[in-house]
KEKE-3310 file (N, C-alpha, C; in steps of 0.2 Angstrom, whole numbers, plus 5000, padded with zeros to 4 digits):
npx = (5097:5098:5083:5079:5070:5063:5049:5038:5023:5021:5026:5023:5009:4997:5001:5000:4993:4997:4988:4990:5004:5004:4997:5005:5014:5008:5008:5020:5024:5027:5028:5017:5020:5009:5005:4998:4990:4983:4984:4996:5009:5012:5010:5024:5032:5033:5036:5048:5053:5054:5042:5034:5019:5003:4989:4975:4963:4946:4942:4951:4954:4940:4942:4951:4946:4938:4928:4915:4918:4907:4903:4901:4908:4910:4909:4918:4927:4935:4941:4948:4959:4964:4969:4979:4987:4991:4998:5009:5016:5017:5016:5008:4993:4980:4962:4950:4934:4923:4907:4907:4899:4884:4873:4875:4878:4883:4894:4901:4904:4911:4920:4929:4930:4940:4950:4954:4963:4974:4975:4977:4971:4954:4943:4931:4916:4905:4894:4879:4871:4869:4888:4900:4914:4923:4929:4920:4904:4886:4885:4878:4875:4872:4864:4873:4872:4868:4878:4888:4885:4888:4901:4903:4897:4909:4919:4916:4917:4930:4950:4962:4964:4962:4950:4948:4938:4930:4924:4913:4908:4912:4911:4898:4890:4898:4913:4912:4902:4908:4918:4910:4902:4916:4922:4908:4913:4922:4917:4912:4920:4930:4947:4954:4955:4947:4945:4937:4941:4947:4950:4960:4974:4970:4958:4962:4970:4962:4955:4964:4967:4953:4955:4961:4966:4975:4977:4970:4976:4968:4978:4974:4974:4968:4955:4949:4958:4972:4990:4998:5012:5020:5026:5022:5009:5011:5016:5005:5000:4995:4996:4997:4997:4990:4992:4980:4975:4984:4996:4987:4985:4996:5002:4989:4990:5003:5003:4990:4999:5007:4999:4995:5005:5009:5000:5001:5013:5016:5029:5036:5047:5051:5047:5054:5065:5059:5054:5051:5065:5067:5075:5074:5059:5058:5066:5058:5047:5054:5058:5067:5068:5057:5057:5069:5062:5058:5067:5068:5066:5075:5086:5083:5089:5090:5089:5100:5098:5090:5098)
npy = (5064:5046:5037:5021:5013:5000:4997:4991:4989:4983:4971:4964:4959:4972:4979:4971:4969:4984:4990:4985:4987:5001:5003:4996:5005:5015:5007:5007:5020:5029:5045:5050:5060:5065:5065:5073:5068:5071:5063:5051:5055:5066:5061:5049:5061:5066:5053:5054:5064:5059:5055:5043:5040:5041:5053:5053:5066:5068:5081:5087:5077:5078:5093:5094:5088:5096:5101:5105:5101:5092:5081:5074:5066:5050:5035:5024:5032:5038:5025:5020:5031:5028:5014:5020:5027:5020:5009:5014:5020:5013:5015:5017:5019:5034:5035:5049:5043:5052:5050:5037:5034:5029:5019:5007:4994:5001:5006:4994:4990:4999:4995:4985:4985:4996:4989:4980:4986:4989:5000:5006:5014:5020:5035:5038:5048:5058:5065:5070:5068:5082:5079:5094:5103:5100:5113:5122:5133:5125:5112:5095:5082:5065:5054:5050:5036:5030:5032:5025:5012:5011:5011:4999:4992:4994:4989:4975:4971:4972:4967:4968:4983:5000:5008:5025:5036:5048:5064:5079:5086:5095:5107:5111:5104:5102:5102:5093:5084:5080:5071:5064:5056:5052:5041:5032:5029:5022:5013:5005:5000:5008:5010:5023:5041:5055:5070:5084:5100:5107:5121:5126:5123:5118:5112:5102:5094:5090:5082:5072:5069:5064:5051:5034:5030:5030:5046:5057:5072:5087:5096:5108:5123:5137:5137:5132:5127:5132:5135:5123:5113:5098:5092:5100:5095:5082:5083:5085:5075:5065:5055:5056:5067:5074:5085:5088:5096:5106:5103:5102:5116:5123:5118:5123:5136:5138:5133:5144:5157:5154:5152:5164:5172:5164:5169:5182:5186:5176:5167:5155:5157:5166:5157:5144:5141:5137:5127:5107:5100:5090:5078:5077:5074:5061:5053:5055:5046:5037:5033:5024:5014:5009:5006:4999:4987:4982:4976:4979:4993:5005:5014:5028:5044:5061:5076:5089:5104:5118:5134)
npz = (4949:4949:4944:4953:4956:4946:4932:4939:4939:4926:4926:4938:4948:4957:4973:4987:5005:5010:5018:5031:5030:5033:5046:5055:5054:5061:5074:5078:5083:5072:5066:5052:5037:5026:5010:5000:4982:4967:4956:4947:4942:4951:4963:4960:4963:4971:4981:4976:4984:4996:5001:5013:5012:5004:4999:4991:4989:4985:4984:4977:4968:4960:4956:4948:4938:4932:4942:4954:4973:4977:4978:4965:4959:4953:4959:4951:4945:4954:4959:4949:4947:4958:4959:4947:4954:4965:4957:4951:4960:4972:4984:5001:5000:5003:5002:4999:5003:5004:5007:5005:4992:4996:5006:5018:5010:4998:5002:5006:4994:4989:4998:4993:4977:4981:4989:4979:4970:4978:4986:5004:5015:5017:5019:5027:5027:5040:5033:5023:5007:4996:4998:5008:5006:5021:5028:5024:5028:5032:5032:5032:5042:5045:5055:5072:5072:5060:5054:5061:5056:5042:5044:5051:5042:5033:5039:5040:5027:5024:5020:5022:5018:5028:5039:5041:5050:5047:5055:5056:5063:5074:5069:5067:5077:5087:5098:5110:5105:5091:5099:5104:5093:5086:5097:5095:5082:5084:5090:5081:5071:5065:5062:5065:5066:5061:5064:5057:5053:5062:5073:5082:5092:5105:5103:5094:5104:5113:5107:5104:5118:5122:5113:5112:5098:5083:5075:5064:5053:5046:5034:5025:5016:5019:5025:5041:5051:5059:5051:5053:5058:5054:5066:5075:5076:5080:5093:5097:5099:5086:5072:5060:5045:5034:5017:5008:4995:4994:4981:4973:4972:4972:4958:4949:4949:4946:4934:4927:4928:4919:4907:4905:4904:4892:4883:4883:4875:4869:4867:4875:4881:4895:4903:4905:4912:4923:4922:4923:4918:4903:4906:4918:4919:4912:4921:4932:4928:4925:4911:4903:4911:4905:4893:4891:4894:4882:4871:4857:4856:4852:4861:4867:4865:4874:4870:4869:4878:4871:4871)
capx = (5097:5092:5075:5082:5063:5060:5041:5039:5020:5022:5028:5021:5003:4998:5006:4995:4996:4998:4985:4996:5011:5001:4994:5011:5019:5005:5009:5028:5022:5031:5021:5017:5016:5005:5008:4992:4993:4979:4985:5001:5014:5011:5013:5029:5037:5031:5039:5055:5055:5054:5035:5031:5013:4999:4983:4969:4959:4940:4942:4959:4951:4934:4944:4956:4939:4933:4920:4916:4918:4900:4899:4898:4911:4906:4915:4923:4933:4939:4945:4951:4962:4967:4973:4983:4993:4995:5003:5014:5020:5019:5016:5001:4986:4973:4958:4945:4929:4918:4899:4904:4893:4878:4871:4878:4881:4889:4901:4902:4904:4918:4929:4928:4935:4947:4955:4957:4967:4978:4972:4978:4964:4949:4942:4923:4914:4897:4892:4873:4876:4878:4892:4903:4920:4923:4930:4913:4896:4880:4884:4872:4877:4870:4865:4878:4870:4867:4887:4891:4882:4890:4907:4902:4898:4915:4924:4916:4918:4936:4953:4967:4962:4960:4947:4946:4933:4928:4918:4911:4903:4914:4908:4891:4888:4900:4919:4910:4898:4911:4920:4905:4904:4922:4922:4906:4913:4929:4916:4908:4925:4935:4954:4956:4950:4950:4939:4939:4940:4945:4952:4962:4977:4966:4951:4965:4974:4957:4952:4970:4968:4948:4954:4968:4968:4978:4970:4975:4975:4971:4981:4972:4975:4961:4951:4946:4964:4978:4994:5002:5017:5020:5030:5017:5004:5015:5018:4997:4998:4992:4998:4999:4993:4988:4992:4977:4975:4990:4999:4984:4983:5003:4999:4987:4995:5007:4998:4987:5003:5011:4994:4993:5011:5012:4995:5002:5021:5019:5031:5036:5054:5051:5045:5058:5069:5053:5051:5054:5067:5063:5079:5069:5053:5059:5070:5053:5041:5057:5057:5073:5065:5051:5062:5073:5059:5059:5074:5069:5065:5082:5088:5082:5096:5086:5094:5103:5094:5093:5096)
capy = (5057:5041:5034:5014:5010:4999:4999:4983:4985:4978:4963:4962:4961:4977:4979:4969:4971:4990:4993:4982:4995:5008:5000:4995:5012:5018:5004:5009:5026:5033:5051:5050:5066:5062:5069:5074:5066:5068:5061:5046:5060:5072:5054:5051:5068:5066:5049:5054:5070:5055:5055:5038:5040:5047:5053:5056:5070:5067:5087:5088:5075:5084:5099:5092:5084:5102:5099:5106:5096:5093:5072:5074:5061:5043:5029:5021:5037:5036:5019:5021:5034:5025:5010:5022:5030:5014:5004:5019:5023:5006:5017:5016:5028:5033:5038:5050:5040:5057:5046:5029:5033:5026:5017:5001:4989:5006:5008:4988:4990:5003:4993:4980:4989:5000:4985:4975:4990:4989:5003:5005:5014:5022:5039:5039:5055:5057:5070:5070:5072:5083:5086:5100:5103:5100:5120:5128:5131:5122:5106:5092:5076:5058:5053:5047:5028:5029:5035:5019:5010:5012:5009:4992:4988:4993:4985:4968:4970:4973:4962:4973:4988:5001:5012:5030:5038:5058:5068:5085:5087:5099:5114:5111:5102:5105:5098:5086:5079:5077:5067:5056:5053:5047:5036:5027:5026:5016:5005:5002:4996:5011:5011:5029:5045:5061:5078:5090:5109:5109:5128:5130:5119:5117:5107:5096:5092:5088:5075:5067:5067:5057:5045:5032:5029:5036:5052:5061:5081:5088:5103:5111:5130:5143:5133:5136:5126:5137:5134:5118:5111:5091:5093:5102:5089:5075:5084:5086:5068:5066:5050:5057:5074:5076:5092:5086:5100:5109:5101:5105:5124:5125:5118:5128:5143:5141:5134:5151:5163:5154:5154:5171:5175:5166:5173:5189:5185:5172:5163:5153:5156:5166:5150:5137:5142:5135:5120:5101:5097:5083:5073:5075:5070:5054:5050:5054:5042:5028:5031:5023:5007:5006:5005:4993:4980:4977:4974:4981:4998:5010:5019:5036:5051:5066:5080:5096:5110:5124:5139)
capz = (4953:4943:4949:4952:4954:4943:4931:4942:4938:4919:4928:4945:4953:4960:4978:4992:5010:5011:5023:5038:5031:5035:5051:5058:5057:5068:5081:5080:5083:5069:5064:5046:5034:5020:5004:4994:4976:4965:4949:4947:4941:4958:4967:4959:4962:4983:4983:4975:4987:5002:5007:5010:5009:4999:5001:4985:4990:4981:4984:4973:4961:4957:4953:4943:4932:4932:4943:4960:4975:4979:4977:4958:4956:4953:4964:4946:4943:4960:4958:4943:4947:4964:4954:4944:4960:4969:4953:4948:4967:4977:4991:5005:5000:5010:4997:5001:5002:5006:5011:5001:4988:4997:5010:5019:5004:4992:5006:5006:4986:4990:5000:4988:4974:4982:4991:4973:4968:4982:4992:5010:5021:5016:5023:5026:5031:5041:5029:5020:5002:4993:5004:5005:5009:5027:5030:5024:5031:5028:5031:5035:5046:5047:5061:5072:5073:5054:5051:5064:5054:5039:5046:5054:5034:5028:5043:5038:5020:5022:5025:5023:5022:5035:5040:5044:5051:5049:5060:5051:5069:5077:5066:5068:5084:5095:5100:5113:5100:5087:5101:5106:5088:5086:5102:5094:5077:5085:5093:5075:5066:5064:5064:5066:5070:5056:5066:5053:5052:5069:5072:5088:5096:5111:5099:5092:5109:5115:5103:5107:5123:5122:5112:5112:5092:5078:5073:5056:5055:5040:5034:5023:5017:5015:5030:5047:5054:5055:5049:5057:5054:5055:5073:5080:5076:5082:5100:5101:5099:5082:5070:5053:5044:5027:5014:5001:4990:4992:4975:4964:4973:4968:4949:4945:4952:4941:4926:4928:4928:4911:4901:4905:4901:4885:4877:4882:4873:4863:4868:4882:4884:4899:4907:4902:4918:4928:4919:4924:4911:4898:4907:4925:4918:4911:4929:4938:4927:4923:4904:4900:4912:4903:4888:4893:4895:4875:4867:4848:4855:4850:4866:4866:4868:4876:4865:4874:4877:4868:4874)
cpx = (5093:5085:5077:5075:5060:5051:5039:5029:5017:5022:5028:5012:5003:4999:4999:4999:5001:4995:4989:5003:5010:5001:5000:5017:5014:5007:5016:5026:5026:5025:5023:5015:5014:5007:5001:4992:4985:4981:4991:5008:5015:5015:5020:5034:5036:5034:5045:5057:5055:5048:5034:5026:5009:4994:4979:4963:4951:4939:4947:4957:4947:4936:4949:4951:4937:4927:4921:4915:4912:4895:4899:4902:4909:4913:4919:4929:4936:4943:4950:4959:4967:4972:4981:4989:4996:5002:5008:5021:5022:5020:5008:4998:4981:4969:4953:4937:4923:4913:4900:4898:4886:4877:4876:4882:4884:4892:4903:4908:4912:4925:4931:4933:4942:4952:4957:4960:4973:4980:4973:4975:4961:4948:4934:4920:4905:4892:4884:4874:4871:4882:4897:4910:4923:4924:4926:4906:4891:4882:4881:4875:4871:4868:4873:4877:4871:4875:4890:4891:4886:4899:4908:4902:4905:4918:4920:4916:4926:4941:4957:4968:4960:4955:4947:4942:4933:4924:4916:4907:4905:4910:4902:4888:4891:4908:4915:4906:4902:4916:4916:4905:4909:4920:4917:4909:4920:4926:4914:4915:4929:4943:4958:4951:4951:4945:4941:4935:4940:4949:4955:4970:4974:4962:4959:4967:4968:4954:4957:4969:4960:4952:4963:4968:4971:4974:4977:4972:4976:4973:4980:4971:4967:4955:4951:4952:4970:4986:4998:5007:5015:5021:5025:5011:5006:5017:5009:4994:4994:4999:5003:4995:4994:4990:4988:4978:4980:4995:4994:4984:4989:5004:4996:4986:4997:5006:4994:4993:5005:5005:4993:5001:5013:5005:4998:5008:5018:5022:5033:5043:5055:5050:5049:5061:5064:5050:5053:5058:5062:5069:5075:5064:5053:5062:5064:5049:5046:5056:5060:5069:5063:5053:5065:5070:5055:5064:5074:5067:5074:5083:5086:5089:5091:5091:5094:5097:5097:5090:5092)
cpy = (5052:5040:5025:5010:5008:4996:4991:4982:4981:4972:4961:4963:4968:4975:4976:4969:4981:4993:4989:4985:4998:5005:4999:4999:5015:5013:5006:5019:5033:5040:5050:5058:5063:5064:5070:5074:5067:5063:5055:5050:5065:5064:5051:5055:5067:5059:5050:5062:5067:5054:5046:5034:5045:5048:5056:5059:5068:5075:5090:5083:5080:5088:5099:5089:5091:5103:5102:5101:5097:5084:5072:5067:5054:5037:5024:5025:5037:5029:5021:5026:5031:5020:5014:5026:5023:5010:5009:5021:5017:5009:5014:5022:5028:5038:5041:5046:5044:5050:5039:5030:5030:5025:5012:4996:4996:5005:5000:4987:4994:5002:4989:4981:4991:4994:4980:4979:4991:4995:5002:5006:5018:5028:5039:5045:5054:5063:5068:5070:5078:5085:5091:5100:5105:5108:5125:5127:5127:5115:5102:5085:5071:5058:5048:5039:5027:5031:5027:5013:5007:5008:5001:4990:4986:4988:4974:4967:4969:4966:4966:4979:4994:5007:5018:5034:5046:5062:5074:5089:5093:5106:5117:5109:5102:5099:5092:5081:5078:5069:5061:5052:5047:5041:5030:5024:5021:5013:5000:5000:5001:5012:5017:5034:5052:5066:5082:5096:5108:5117:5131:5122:5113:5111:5102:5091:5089:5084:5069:5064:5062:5052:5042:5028:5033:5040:5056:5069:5081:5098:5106:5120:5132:5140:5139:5135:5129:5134:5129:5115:5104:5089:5094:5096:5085:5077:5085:5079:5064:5060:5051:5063:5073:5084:5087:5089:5105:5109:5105:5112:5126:5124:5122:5134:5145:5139:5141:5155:5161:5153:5162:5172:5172:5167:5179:5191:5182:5168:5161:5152:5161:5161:5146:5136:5137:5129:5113:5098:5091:5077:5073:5072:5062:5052:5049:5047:5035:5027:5026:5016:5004:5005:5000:4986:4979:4980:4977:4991:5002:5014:5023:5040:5057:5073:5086:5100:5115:5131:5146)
cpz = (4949:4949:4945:4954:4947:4938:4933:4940:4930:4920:4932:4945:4956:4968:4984:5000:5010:5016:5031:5036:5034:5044:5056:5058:5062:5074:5083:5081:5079:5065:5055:5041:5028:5013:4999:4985:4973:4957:4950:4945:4949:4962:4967:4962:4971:4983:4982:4980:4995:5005:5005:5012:5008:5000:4996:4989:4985:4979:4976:4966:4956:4955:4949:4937:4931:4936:4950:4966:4979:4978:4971:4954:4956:4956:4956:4945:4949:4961:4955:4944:4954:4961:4951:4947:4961:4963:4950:4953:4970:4983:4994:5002:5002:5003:5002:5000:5001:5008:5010:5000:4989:5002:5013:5014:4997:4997:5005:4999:4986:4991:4995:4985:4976:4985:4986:4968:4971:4987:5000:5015:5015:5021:5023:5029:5033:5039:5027:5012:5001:4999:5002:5008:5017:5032:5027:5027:5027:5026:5036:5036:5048:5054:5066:5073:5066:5052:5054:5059:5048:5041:5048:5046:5032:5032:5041:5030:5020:5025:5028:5023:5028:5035:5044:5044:5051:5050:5056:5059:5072:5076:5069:5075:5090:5095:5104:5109:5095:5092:5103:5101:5085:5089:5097:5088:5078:5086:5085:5071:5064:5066:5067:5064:5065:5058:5060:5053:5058:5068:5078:5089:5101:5107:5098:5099:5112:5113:5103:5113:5127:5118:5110:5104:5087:5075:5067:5058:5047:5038:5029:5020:5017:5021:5037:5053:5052:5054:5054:5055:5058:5063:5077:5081:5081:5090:5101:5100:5093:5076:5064:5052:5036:5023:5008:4996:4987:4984:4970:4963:4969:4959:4948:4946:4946:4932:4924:4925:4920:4905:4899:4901:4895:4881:4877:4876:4869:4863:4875:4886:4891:4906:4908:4909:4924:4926:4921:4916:4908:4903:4914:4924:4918:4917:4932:4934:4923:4918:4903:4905:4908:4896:4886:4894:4886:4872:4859:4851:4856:4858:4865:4871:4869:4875:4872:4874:4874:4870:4870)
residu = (UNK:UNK:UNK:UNK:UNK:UNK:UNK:UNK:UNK:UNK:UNK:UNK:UNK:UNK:UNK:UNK:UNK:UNK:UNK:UNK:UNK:UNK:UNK:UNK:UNK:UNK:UNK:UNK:UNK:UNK:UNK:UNK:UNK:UNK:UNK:UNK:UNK:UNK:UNK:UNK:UNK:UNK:UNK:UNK:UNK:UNK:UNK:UNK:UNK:UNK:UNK:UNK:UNK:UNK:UNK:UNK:UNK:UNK:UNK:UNK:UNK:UNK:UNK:UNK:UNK:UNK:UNK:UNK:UNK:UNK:UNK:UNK:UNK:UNK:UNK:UNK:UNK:UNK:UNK:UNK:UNK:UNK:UNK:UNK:UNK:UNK:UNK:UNK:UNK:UNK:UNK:UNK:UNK:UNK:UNK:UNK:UNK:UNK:UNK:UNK:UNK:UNK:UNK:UNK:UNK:UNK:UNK:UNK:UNK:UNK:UNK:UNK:UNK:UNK:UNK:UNK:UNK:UNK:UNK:UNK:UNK:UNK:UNK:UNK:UNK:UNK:UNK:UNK:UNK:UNK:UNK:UNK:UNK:UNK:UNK:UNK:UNK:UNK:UNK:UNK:UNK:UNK:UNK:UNK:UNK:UNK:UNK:UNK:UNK:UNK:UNK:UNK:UNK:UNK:UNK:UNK:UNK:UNK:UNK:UNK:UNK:UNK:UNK:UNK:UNK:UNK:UNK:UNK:UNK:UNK:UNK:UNK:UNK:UNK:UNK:UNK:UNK:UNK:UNK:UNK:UNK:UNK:UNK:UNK:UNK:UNK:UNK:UNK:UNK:UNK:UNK:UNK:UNK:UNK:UNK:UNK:UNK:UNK:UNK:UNK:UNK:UNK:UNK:UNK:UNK:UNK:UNK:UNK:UNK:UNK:UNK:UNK:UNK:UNK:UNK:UNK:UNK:UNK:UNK:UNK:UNK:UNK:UNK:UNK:UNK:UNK:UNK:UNK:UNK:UNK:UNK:UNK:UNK:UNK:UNK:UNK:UNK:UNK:UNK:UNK:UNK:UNK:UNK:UNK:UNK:UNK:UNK:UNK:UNK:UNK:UNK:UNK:UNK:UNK:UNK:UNK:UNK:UNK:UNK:UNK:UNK:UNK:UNK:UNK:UNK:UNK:UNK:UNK:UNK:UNK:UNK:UNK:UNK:UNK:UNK:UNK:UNK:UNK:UNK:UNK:UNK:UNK:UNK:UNK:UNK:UNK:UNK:UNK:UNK:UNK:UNK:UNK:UNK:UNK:UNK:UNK:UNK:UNK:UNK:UNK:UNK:UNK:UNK:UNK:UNK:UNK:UNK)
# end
């Protein structure tokens, strides 16, 4: 299939008014599945498979830098790489924000940035740093006046952008304390509601059923929630749902198997069968566009394969 998406950001501003996308499919209460992109090729391949929205995990980053997810990442590379989804895709992306690198005025710093990249929502978390990935122990929470706190900054930093709020609380202090949580962080400027590591039906349909805002479910493997499908969420009354890391666990899956198989061969013909042709690549990333936008480059002919 061509890809008739133009590389519109050659010759456009990046895309503004994303977060009132985003925002006005939660009011038509269409359920949103998220698509977990960390890179602008992954983002790509999930719009052209029909997602249309993305979500940059800080988790799915970090481990794509080599680095464990433990805060180590600096609020530029996250830009950086936000920027580089958004003007590729022109879709809404919801970035992990994990603490907003700081206090009040870093999370202030934060919106800033992300919404002059054109960034849709933000997710902020009431973690301590270093934090840790929401489905392991030993994690340490803010207080909840100091998390509010926080949120009231972004929400007067921001225009278009939207904010979402993420609890860590359940694990540690309890289902009714991550709900008291929520509640206050809607009073303090929150758009939406993200409980994480919940681990029952029951715990989800019970954070639906306190609060009357869009709440995201995140779908995470290897965690403490069990396997949900999108439908299922959307009957526990739940907006949208994330797969973060999913993409990078299926990459380097399969990057793993063919390192191995061609140190051990030699060569990489039994892989070939498993590989996005050269004619797919160029479709997903609109070579022959980007071509077309100067007149002295020669068509390129994308030669047969050989078997």
């Amino acid at each position: 299939m061509t890809n008739n998406i133009q590389p519109v950001w050659l010759e456009q501003p990046l895309p503004k008014g994303l977060g009132a996308q985003l925002a006005l499919q939660w009011q038509q209460k269409k359920f949103l599945s998220i698509a977990g992109a960390y890179d602008p090729i992954g983002g790509l391949i999930a719009r052209k498979a029909g997602f249309e929205a993305l979500y940059l995990s800080g988790g799915a980053l970090t481990a794509s830098l080599g680095l464990p997810d433990l805060g180590l990442i600096t609020m530029e590379e996250l830009v950086v790489r936000a920027r580089s989804i958004v003007r590729a895709t022109r879709l809404p992306l919801v970035v992990d924000g994990d603490t907003g690198f700081g206090e009040a005025l870093n999370v202030m710093r934060l919106i800033r940035e992300l919404e002059d990249v054109g960034v849709a929502a933000v997710q902020l978390e009431d973690q301590v740093l270093p934090k840790k990935c929401g489905h392991l122990n030993g994690k340490h929470l803010v207080t909840p006046q100091e998390m509010a706190e926080k949120i009231a900054a972004a929400s007067r930093a921001r225009s278009d952008l939207r904010i979402i709020a993420r609890t860590d609380a359940a694990g540690s202090e309890g289902l009714e304390a991550a709900i008291s949580r929520a509640k206050l962080y809607v009073e303090a400027g929150a758009d939406a509601i993200f409980p994480e590591a919940l681990a029952s039906k029951e715990e989800f349909e019970a954070f639906a059923n306190a609060l009357d805002v869009p709440l995201l479910a995140n779908m995470t493997e290897f965690g403490r929630t069990p396997q949900t499908s999108a439908h299922q969420f959307e009957e526990m009354g739940y907006a949208m749902a994330i797969w973060p890391v999913s993409s990078l666990r299926i990459a380097a899956k399969a990057m793993e198997e063919f390192y191995t198989e061609l140190k051990q061969s030699g060569t990489a013909a039994q892989s070939v069968s498993k590989m996005q042709t050269r004619s797919e690549l160029y479709d997903v990333i609109n070579y022959f566009g980007y071509e077309a936008l100067d007149g002295s480059i020669q068509r390129t002919i994308v030669p047969d394969a050989i078997d």
